[in-house]
N, C-alpha and C positions, 0 to 999 in steps of 0.2 A: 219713235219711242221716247215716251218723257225722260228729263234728264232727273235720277236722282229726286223724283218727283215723293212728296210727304204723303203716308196716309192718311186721308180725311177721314175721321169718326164722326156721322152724323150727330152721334150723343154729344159732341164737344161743338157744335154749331149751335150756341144759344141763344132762344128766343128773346127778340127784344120787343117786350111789352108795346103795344099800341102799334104793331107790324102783323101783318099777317099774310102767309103767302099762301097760291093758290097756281095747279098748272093744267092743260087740257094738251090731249092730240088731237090736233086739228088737219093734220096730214099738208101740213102748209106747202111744203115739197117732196118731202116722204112720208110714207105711212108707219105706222106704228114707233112715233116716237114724239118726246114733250117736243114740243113746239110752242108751244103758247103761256106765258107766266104771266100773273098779275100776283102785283103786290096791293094790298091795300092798307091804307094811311087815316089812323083815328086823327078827328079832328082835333085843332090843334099846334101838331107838330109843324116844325118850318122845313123847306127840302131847298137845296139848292144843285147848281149844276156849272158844268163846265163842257164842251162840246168842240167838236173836230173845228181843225181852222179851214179844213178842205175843201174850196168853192164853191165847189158841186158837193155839198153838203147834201144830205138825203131830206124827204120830206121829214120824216120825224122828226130829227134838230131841229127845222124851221118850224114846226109845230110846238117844242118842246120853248124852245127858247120865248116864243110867243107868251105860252100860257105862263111860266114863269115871271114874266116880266108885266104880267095882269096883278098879281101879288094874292092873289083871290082864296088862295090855301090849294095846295095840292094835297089831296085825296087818293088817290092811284096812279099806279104806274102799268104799264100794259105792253110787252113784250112779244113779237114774236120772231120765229128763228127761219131762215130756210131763204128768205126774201125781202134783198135790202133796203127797198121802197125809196131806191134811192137812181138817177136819172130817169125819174118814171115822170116830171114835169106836173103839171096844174093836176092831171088825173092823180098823179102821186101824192098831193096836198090833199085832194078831197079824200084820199082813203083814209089818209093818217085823220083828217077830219071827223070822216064818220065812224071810225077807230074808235075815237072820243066820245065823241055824241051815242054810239050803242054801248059800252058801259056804261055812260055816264046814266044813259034811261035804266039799265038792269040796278045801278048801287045807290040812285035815286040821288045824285049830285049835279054837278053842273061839268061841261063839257070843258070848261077851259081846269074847271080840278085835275083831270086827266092828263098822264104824260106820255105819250106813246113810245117804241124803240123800235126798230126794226135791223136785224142783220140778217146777211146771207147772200144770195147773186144781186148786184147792181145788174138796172135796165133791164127788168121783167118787171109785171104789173103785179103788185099786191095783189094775192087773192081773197080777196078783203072778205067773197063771204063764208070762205071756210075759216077766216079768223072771227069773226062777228060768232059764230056758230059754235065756236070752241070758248066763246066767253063764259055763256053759264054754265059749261064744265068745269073753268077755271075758279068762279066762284061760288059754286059747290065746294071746292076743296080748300078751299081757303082755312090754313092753321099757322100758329105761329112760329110751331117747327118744321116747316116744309123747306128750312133752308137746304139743303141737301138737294132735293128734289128741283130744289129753284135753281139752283146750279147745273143741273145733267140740262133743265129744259132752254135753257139759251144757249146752248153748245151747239157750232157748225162744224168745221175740222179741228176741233179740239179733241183728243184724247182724253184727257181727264177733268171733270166738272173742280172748278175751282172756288175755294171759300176759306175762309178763315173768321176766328172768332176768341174773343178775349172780355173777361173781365175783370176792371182794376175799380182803385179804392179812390175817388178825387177828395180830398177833402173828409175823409171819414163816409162820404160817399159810396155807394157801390153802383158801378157804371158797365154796361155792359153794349157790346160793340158785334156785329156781326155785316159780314160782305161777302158776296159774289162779283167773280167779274168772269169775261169770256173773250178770247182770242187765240191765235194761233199763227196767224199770216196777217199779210197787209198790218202789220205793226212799227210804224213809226211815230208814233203821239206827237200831236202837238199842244196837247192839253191832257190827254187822258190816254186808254186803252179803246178797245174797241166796244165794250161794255162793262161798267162796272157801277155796281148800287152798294153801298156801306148806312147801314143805320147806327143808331144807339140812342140811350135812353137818355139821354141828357136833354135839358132843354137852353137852347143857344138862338137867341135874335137872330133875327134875318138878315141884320148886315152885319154881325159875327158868321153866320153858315156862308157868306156869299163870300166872307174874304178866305174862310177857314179853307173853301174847298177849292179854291184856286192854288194856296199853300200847299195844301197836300196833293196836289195831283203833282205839282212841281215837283215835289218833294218822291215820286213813288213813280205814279203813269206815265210823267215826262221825261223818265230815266230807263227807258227800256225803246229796243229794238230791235225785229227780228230778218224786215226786209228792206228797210227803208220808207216801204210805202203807209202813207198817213189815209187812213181809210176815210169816206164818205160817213160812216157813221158813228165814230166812235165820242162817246158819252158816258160821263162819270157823272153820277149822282152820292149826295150825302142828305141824308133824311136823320131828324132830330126827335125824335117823337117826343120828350119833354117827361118823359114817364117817371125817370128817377128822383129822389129825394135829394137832388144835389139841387142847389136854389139856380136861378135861370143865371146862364151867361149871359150878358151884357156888352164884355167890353174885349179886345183880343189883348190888355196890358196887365190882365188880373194872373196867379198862381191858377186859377183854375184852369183857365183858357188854356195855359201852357201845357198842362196833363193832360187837358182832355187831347190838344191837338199832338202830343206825341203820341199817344195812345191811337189813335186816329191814321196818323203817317206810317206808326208799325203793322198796322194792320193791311194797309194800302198797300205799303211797301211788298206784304206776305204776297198779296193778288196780283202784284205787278210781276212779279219774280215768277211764280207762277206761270204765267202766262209766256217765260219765256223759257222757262223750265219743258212749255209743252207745245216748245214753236214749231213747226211743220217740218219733219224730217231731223230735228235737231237731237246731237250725240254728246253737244258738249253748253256749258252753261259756262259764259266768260265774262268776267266782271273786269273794267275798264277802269281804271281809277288816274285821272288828272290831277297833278298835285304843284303848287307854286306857280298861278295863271295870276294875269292883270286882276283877274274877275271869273264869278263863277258861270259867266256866258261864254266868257273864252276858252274854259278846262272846259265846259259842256261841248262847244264846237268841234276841239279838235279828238271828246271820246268819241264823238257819234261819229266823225270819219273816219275814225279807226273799227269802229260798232258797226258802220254800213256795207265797209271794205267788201266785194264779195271775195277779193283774191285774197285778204285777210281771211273772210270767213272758210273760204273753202281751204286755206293752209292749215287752219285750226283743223278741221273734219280730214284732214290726212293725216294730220303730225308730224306735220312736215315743216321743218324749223326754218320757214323761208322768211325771215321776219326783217325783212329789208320793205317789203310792205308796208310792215307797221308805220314805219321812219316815210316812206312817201307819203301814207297818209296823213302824219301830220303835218308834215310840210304842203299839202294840196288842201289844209281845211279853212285855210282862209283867214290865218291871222298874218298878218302882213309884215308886219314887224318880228318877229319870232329869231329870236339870235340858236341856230340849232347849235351854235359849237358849246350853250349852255345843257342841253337834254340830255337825260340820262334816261335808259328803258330795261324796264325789268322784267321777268317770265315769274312769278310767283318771288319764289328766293332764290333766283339766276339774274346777275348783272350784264345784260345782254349788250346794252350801246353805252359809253359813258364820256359824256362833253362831244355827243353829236357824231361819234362813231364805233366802231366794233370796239368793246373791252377787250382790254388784252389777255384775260384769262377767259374770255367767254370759250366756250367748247359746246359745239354745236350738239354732241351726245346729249348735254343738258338741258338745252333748250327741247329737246326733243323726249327727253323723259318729261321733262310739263305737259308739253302736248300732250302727252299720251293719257293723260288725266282726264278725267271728267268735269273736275271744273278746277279752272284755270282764274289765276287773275294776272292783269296787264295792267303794270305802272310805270304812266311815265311822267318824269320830275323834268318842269320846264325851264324853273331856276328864275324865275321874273317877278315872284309876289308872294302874298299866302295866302290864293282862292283855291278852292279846288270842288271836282264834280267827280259822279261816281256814274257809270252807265250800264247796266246789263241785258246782254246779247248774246246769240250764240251760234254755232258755227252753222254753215250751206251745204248740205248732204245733195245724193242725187235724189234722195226722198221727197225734197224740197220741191223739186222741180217735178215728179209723176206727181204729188198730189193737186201739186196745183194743174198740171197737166188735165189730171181728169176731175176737177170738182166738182165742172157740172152732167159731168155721167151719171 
């Protein structure tokens, strides 16, 4: 069950001009459900991406990354769910291939326009022609308010379709920002989520969107995790459609850059949390916050060993104040140098360790009324600098382990 999860109002997901979505069932691996989304891109806009570091990366990123890197303008994007076209080798390229080349003949563009995705079971063969076949249903439906809709249809073990949507003023400007993303398990980013697409109507150069969207995934997708594991396909895109009256970004050292990319990060950030708000079995939502590191790689290190923990995670999903865990992990994440008699570790507003061991007023009652929360945050003060990282995570139920037990039943 979601944690504390927001209700989404389709009326409050707004369209952003020169976007248009469109979704089909295609019965990719079950029937009667979206499966299949295409976005489509007025010419024009610039799109950029950021894409899993995971080796065995899926055909679609190496598709993805390809077309991109041609500069040729992307024109669509083409989604589907159920089958991750990922350890499927040379056959798995050609499908994400002809992925491409069959819309590209339906929307009358070119093949490298196209950017394919794919999630769902690694090592099964795309069924490429029940996705081919679910095209011209998808663009049949093509509207600019289908974000809603384009949300439920990328969703695998996700409980709740996930979106968020804002718009702000840059500059006397009216700018408007809308995104989907999708996951649930297999969530450890090393760049992004396991899907996630954000537009907006601004219009931002292509070596402004290329550095913007590396920023914000750092900033949002690279601060969350649920299992440790860094999936095969996970892909963040940011699409610029240029439509608003705000004059073109250029440069990332201008007053506008700065709004548009905070504006940009909150919205990410919405999708990232999200996502973790609706991790596989998850009861509680815990935010990790490192404070006083060399560097914000090193408060990032020692959240995520605390964020990975599973004896951390499953102490949270009892509320069971065993929080001597905490203190191994960050002693076991790998900063070498780390003086612990400086660390102090806090439960919300409970002083739990201080100077590297139990506080003397700590009371374990206390510790264990936090737990018993729904969300929780964990701060620990390392006493070495003034970097700090925030990371959000959340606890290992047995829920965790039957769904992924039966996923592919």
């Amino acid at each position: 069950m979601a944690v504390n999860f927001p209700s989404i109002d389709p009326e409050q997901l707004y369209p952003v001009a020169g976007v248009t979505l469109g979704w089909a069932e295609a019965n990719i691996r079950k029937p009667n459900r979206k499966d299949v989304l295409v976005m489509s891109i007025e010419e024009g806009a610039t799109v950029a991406g950021v894409f899993t570091t995971n080796r065995f990366c899926a055909a679609p990123v190496t598709v993805c990354r390809k077309h991109l890197a041609k500069g040729n303008g992307i024109r669509a994007l083409v989604v589907n769910t159920g089958n991750a076209n990922a350890g499927t080798g040379e056959p798995g390229l050609a499908h994400a291939r002809e992925t491409c080349a069959e819309f590209a003949r339906l929307a009358g563009i070119a093949p490298e326009q196209v950017l394919p995705f794919s999630t769902g079971v690694i090592l099964e063969p795309l069924p490429i022609d029940r996705l081919k076949a679910g095209l011209p249903v998808a663009l049949s439906n093509l509207r600019a308010a289908h974000w809603y809709e384009a949300a439920h249809s990328i969703m695998t073990t996700d409980t709740q379709p996930k979106a968020a949507s804002r718009q702000v003023s840059i500059e006397g400007h009216s700018v408007t920002l809308t995104g989907i993303s999708k996951g649930a398990g297999m969530i450890k980013p090393n760049m992004a989520t396991m899907l996630g697409f954000l537009a907006f109507d601004a219009a931002v150069a292509q070596p402004v969107l290329d550095a913007l969207v590396k920023e914000v995934a750092d900033r949002s997708f690279n601060c969350i995790t649920i299992d440790g594991d860094t999936s095969t396909n996970d892909s963040f895109i940011l699409i610029a459609s240029g439509k608003s009256s705000l004059p073109p970004i250029t440069s990332t050292t201008t007053p506008a850059y700065a709004e548009l990319r905070n504006a940009v990060v909150e919205v990410a950030q919405t999708l990232a949390q999200l996502i973790v708000r609706d991790g596989e079995g998850a009861t509680k939502f815990i935010t990790v916050r490192v404070e006083g590191g060399t560097s914000v790689a090193e408060c990032r290190q020692i959240a995520y060993a605390i964020g990975h923990s599973p004896l951390v995670k499953t102490a949270f999903y009892a509320s069971d104040p065993n929080l001597g865990r905490i203190l191994a992990a960050i002693g076991y994440a790998g900063v070498t140098d780390l003086d612990v008699a400086k660390i102090d570790l806090y439960l919300d507003d409970v002083h739990v360790a201080k100077a590297g061991g139990r506080h003397p007023e700590y009371r374990e009652e206390d510790g264990q009324r936090v737990m018993k929360q729904s969300e929780i945050t964990i701060r620990v003060l390392l006493g070495r600098g003034s970097a700090d990282a925030t990371v959000w995570t959340c606890d290992l139920s047995h829920e965790y382990v039957s769904i992924n037990a039966d996923y592919r039943s």
